[in-house]
C-alpha positions in Angstrom: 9.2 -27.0 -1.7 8.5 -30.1 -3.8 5.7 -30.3 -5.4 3.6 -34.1 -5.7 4.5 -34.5 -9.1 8.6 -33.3 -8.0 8.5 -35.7 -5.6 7.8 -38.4 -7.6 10.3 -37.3 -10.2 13.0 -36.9 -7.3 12.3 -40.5 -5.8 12.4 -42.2 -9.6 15.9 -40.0 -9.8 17.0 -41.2 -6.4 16.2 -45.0 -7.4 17.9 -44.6 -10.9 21.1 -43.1 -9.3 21.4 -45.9 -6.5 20.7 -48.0 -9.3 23.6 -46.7 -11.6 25.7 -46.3 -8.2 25.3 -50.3 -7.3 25.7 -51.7 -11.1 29.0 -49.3 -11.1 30.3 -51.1 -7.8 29.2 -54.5 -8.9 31.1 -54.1 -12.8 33.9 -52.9 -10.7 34.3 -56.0 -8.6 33.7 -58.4 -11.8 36.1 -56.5 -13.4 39.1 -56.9 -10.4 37.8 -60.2 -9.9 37.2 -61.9 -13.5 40.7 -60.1 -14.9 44.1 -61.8 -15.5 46.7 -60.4 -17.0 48.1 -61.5 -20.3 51.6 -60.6 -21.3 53.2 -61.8 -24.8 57.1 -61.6 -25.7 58.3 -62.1 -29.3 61.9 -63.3 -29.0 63.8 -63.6 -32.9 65.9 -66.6 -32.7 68.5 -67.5 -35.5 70.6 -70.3 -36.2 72.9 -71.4 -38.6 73.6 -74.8 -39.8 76.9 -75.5 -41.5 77.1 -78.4 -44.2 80.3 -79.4 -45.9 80.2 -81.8 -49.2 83.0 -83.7 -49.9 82.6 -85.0 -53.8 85.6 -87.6 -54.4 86.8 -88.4 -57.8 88.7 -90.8 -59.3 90.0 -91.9 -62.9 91.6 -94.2 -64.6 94.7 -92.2 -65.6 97.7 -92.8 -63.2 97.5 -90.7 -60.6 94.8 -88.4 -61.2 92.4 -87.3 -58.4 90.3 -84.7 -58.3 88.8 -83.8 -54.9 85.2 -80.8 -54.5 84.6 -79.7 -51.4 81.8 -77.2 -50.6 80.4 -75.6 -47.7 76.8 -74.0 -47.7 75.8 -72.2 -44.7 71.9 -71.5 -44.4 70.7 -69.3 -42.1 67.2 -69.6 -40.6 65.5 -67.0 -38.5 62.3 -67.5 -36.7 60.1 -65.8 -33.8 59.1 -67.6 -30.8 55.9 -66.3 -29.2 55.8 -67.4 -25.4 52.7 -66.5 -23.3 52.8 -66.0 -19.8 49.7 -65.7 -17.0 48.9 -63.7 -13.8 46.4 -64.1 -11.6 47.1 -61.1 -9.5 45.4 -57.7 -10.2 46.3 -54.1 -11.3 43.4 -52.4 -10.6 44.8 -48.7 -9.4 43.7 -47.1 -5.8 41.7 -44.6 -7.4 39.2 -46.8 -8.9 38.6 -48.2 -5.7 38.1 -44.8 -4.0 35.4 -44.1 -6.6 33.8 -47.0 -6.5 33.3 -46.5 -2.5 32.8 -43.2 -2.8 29.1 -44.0 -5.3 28.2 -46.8 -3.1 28.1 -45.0 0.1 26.6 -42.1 -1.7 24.3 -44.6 -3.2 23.5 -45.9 0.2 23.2 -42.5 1.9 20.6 -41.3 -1.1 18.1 -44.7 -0.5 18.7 -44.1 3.4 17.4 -40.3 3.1 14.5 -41.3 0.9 13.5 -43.9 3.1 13.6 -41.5 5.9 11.4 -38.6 4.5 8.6 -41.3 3.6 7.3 -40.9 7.0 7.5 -36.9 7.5 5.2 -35.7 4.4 3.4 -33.3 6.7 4.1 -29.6 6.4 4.6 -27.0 8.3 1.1 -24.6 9.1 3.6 -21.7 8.0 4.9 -23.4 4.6 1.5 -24.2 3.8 -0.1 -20.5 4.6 3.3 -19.6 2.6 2.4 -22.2 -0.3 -1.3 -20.6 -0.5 -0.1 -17.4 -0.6 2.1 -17.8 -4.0 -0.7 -19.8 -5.6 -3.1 -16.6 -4.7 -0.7 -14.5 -5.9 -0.4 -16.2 -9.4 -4.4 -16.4 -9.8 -4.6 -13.1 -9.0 -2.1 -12.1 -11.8 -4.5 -13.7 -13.9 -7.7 -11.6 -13.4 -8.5 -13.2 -10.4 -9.9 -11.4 -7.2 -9.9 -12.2 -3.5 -12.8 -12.4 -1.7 -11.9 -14.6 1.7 -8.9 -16.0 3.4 -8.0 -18.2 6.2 -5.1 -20.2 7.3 -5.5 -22.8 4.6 -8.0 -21.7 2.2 -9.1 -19.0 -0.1 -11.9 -17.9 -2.2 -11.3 -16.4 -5.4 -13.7 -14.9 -8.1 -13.5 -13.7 -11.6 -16.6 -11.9 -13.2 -19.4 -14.4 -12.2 -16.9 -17.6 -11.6 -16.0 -18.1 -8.2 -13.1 -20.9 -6.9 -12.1 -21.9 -3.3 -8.2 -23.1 -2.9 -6.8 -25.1 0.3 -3.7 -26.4 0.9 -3.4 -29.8 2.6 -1.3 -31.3 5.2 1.2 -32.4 2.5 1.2 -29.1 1.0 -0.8 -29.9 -2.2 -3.0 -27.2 -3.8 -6.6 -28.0 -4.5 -8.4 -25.7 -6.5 -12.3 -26.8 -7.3 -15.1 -24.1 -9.0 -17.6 -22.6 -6.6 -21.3 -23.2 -8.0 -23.2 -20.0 -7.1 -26.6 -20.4 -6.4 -29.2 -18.6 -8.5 -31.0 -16.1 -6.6 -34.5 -16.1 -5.3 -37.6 -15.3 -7.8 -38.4 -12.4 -5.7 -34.5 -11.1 -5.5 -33.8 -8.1 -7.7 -31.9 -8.4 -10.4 -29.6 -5.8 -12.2 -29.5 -5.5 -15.8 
């Protein structure tokens, strides 16, 4: 069984993983939500451009012309970029079945610690069952028994005596016995 200090450690666990669980449902929705997809196409384009030059010459000498003619062809190439925009999502099925899956396990753990807030009481058998382990480890230590009931013990070691009970939430309580000195007349052994 838990003990008080488990229990608190449990329920701060519980609260931490529905906490994880809901801030892993709610980045899942921002992320399918919030997303568009971007695609980008390089397309090379070239062109060529064809010039002809015509250089015309005359002189004076009869019947003398002299006639250039040149063609340069320059070719260009450049890349056109062109960006295009979708609003639609790709998030795959899987992510979708774990994100349902760790919120309804998220719910279901709050929903069962919630629920056991109520029933802290214990059993009378767990408890006798609880008493009996922590007797059993005081007594490994040195300890004796001297008295028993269903919920309480008294222990004693040399002159120190200790009662234990369990309570209805199955805590141990251990607290020192004070033995009372004996009477002025009482015998004592030396």
């Amino acid at each position: 069984m838990w003990r008080r200090g488990d229990r608190r450690s449990m329920k701060k666990l519980l609260a931490l993983t529905a906490l994880f669980g809901a801030g892993l449902c709610l980045a899942g929705v921002v992320v399918s939500v919030g997303s568009a997809d971007t695609t980008t196409e390089t397309v090379p384009t070239t062109s060529t451009l064809v010039e002809t030059t015509t250089v015309e010459q005359t002189t004076t000498e009869p019947a003398t012309t002299v006639v250039t003619t040149s063609t340069v062809t320059p070719t260009t190439s450049a890349q056109t970029t062109a960006l295009s925009e979708s609003s639609g999502t790709n998030t795959p099925s899987w992510v979708w079945v774990v994100i349902a899956v760790l919120g309804a396990a998220s719910i279901g753990l709050l929903v069962a610690l919630l629920a056991r807030r109520g029933g802290g009481a214990m059993s009378e058998a767990d408890r006798q069952h609880r008493l009996q382990g922590a007797i059993e480890s005081w007594t490994a230590q040195g300890w004796a028994l001297l008295s028993e009931t269903a919920d309480t013990a008294v222990l004693h070691s040399g002159n120190e005596q200790m009662t234990m009970s369990v309570d209805a939430d199955g805590r141990i309580n251990t607290r020192p016995l004070t033995r009372q000195p004996p009477p002025p007349d009482w015998p004592t052994s030396r």
